[in-house]
N, C-alpha and C positions, 0 to 999 in steps of 0.2 A: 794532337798536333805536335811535331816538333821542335824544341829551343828555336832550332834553326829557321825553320818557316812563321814560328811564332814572331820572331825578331827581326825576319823580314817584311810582316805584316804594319807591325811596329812602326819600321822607317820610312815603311811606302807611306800611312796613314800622315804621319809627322811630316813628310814633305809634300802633299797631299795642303794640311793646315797650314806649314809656310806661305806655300802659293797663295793660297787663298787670303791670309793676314795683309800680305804685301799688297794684294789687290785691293784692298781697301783701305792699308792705311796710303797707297797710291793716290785713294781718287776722296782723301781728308782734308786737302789740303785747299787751299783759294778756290774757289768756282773758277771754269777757262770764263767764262762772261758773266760781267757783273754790270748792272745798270743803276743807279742811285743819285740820290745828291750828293752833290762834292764838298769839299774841303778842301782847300789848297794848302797844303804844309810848304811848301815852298814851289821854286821853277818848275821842278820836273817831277815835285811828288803831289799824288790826289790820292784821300784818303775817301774812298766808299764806306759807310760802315763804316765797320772796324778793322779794314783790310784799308791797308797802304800801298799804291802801287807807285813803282818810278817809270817814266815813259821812257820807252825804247829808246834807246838811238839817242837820247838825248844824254846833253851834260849842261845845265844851267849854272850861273855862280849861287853859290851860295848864301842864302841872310845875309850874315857879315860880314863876306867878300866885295871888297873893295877895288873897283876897275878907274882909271883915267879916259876924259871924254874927250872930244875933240878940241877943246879948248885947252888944254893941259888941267882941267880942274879934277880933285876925285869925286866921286860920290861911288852912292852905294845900290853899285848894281843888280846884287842880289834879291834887295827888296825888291826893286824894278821889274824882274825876272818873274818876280812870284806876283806882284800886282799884274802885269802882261798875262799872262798866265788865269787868271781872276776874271780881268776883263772879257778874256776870251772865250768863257764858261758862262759868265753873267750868272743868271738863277737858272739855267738850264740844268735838268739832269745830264750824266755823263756815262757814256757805257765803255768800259774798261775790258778788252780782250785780252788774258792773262796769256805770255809769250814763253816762261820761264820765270825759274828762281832770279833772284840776281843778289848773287853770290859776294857779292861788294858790299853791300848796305844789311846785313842780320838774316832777318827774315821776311823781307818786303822781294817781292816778282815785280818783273816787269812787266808793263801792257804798253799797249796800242788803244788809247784813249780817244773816244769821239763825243761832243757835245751833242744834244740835242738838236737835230734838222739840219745837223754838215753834214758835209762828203767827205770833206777834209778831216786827216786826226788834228787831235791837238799839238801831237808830236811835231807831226810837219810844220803847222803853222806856228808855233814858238820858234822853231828854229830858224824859218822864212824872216820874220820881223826881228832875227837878229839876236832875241835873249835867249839864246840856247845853243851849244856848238855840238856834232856830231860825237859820237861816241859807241864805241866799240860792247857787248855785242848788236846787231844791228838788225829787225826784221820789219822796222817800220819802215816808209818807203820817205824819207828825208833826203837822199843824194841830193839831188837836184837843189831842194831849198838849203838846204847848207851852202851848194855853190852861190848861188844867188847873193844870200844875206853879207857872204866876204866879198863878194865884187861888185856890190852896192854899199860896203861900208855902211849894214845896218845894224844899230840897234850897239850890241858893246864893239861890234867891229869897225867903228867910227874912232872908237878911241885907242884904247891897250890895255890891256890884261893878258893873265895866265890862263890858263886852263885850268879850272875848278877842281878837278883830281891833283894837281900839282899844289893849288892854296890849300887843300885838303891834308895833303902830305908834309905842307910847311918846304917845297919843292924849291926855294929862292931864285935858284939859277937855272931854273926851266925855262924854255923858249918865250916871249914875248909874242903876241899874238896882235893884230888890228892896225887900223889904216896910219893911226898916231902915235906910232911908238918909234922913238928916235935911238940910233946906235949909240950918239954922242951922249945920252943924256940916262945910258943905262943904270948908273946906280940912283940917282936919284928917282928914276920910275922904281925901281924896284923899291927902294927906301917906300913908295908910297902903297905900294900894291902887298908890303908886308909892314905894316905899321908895327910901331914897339908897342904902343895903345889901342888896340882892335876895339873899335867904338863898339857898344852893346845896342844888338837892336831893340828897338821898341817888345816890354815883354817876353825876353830872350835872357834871362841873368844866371842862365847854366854855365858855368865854367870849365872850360878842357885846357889841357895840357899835353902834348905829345912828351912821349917818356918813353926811353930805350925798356925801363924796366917792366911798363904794358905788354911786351910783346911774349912776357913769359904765360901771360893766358890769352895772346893771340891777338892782341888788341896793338892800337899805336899809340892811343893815348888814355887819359881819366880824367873823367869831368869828376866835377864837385859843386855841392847841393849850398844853396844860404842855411844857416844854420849848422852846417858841419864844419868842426874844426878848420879845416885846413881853408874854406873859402875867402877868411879873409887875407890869410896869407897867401893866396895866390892873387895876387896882383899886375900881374899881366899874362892873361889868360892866350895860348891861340888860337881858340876859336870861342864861338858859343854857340849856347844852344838852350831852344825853345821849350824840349820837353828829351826826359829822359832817353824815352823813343829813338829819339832823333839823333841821342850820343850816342848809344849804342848801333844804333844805323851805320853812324858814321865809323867805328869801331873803337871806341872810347869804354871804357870800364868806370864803375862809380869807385871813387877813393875805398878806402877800408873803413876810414875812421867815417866815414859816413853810412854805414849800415848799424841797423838796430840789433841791439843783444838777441842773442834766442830765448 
């Protein structure tokens, strides 16, 4: 046989094994359905296993994000979002249809989440009662309850708040959202909805920091660990978080001085 047709043999074979590698590590990756008992890490994320999915279409506040109610009072609607969310699962298993990656949060997909014995997803109905506002990309079928929940002024739409990617981003001067939010009375809503002391939730004592200097490994910010140098000098944290997981989710990097020698 020929150099020539030897070395054609060659590349056919090797593109031949590409194909075939890619087809499999294609279908390595989350089950499209997965059926289990849940855990709710917060509004819009349910942990099956050891797979974490964010529901479609949705955008909850987060833990520590801080909304105004109709009363002009704060509280913390984040928790709110994630107990809602709890209630509406009870001790039913949950089947989780996997939509895509979602390319925002590490390496958590998104699904279209259903309890046990609904029709309804979950998706929908958080967003329906209020603790959840639409969000981009979208293949759960939420239009409708989204309209609803703002023109019933339910749930955080009673009072004012940002939108959760904007308190995420440390956004200050993003749009004001909901039935209670006054033009006249703009800085001091905002003054509340980005506190200079972001109260730590229950069991939540990870600390982040958005830092220009994160985004040289693609991140926006860096939590840090109790026990690691810098924790207690970080002193006003802007956000927190629950579990490692959860900062890198959010794209946050662990400090330096908080990794073990090799």
């Amino acid at each position: 046989m020929s150099f020539r047709k030897s070395f054609a043999s060659a590349r056919a074979f090797a593109l031949v094994f590409l194909l075939a590698l890619s087809g499999f590590l294609g279908t390595s990756g989350p089950a499209s359905a997965l059926t289990a008992a849940a855990t709710v890490r917060d509004g819009n994320a349910i942990q099956l296993g050891d797979v974490t999915y964010r529901l479609d279409g949705v955008d909850a506040p987060e833990l520590d994000q801080v909304c105004i109610d109709d009363h002009a009072d704060p509280w913390t609607c984040g928790i709110e979002a994630r107990d809602q969310l709890a209630k509406l699962i009870g001790k039913r298993s949950v089947r989780c249809d996997d939509v895509g990656p979602e390319k925002s949060f590490g390496k958590r997909h998104r699904a279209i989440c259903t309890a046990e014995g609904d029709k309804t997803s979950l998706n929908e109905q958080l967003v329906k009662l209020g603790y959840a506002i639409a969000r981009e990309p979208v293949k759960a079928n939420i239009k409708s309850a989204a309209a609803d929940a703002k023109s019933t002024s339910a749930g955080i739409w009673k009072g004012c708040f940002v939108a959760p990617q904007e308190f995420r981003t440390g956004k200050k001067d993003g749009a004001l959202l909901g039935a209670a939010c006054r033009t006249d009375r703009d800085k001091e809503i905002r003054a509340v909805l980005f506190p200079e002391d972001l109260t730590m939730p229950p069991s939540c004592g990870i600390k982040g920091k958005l830092a220009v200097r994160a985004r040289v490994t693609g991140n926006i910010g860096i939590y840090h660990l109790r026990g690691c140098p810098s924790y207690p000098a970080t002193t006003k944290p802007d956000r927190w978080f629950c579990s490692e997981d959860d900062a890198q989710a959010a794209g946050f990097r662990k400090a330096y001085n908080c990794r073990r020698p090799k």
